[in-house]
BAZA-555059 format. One line per 2 residues: their letters; for each residue z, x, y of C-alpha. Coordinates in steps of 0.001 Angstrom, whole numbers. Each point is the difference from the previous one (the first is absolute). Layout:
BEGIN
a	Z X Y | ...
***
This chain:
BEGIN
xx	11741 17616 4096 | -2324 -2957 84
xx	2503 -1956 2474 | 306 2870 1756
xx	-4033 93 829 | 142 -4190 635
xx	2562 913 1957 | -1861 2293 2521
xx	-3363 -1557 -528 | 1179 -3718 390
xx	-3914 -595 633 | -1367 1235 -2599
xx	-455 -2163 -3298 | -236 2661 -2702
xx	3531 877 160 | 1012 -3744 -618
xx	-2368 -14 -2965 | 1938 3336 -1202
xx	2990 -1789 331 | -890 -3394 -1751
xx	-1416 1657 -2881 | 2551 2929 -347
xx	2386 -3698 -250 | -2231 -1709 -2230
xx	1521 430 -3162 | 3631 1036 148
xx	685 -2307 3175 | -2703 -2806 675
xx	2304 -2396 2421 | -222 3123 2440
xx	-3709 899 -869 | -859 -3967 683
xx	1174 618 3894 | -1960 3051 169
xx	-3234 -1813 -1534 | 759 -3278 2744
xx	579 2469 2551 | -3077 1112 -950
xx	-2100 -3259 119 | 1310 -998 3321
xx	-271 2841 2153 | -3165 1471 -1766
xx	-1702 -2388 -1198 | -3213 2570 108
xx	1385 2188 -2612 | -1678 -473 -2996
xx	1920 1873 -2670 | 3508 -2499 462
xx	-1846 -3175 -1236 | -803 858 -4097
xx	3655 1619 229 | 1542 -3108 2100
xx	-1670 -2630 -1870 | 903 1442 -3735
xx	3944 -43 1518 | -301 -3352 1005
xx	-1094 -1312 -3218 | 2381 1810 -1623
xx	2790 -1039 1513 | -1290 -3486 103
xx	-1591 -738 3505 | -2887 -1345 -967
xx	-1223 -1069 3003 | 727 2760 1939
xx	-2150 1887 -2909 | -3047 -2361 125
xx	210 949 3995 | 400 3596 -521
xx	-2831 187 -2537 | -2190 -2430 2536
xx	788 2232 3250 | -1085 3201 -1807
xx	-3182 -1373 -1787 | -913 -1166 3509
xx	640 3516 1634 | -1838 1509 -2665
xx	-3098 -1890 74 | 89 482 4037
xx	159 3600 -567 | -2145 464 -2992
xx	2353 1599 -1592 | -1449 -652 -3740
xx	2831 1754 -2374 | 2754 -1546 1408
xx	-1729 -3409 241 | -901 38 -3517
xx	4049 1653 -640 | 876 -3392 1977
xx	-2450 -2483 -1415 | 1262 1083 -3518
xx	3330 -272 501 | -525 -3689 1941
xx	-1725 -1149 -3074 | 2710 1494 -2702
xx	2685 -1503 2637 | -1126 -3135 -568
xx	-1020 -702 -2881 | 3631 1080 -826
xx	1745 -2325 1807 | -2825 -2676 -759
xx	-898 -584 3735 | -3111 -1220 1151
***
């Protein structure tokens, strides 16, 4: 059902970020080109980068994590959106300090 809404609402982000979560766990190669689909053609949406950047990590991108978790701190701040800069800024820290990064 969610591909079917992407599907008819190309434009609108949400239904990505249905999709790349509904993948998240069972299937996280195809829920990594939802969340990069994501970043590049809506780079405003907030919600993909905590989501994106934990994936990345996970499966090892480290870099593209560090970006991910940079690009949404940034958006955050510009937007004042507190919660999800503190969600992000949290998250940042724990990231790494686990993979002892500076």
């Amino acid at each position: 059902m969610l591909q079917s809404f992407a599907e008819q609402e190309p434009d609108n982000p949400f239904n990505w970020y249905g999709l790349a979560l509904e993948h998240l766990d069972d299937e996280p190669g195809e829920a990594l080109k939802y969340f990069e689909k994501l970043l590049a053609e809506f780079p405003n949406y907030l919600p993909s980068y905590y989501h994106a950047a934990h994936l990345f990590a996970q499966m090892g991108y480290l870099e593209q994590a560090r970006l991910a978790f940079e690009k949404g701190i940034e958006l955050a701040q510009s937007r004042n959106e507190l919660k999800s800069l503190s969600e992000l800024k949290n998250s940042y820290l724990n990231f790494k300090f686990e993979n002892d990064l500076d």
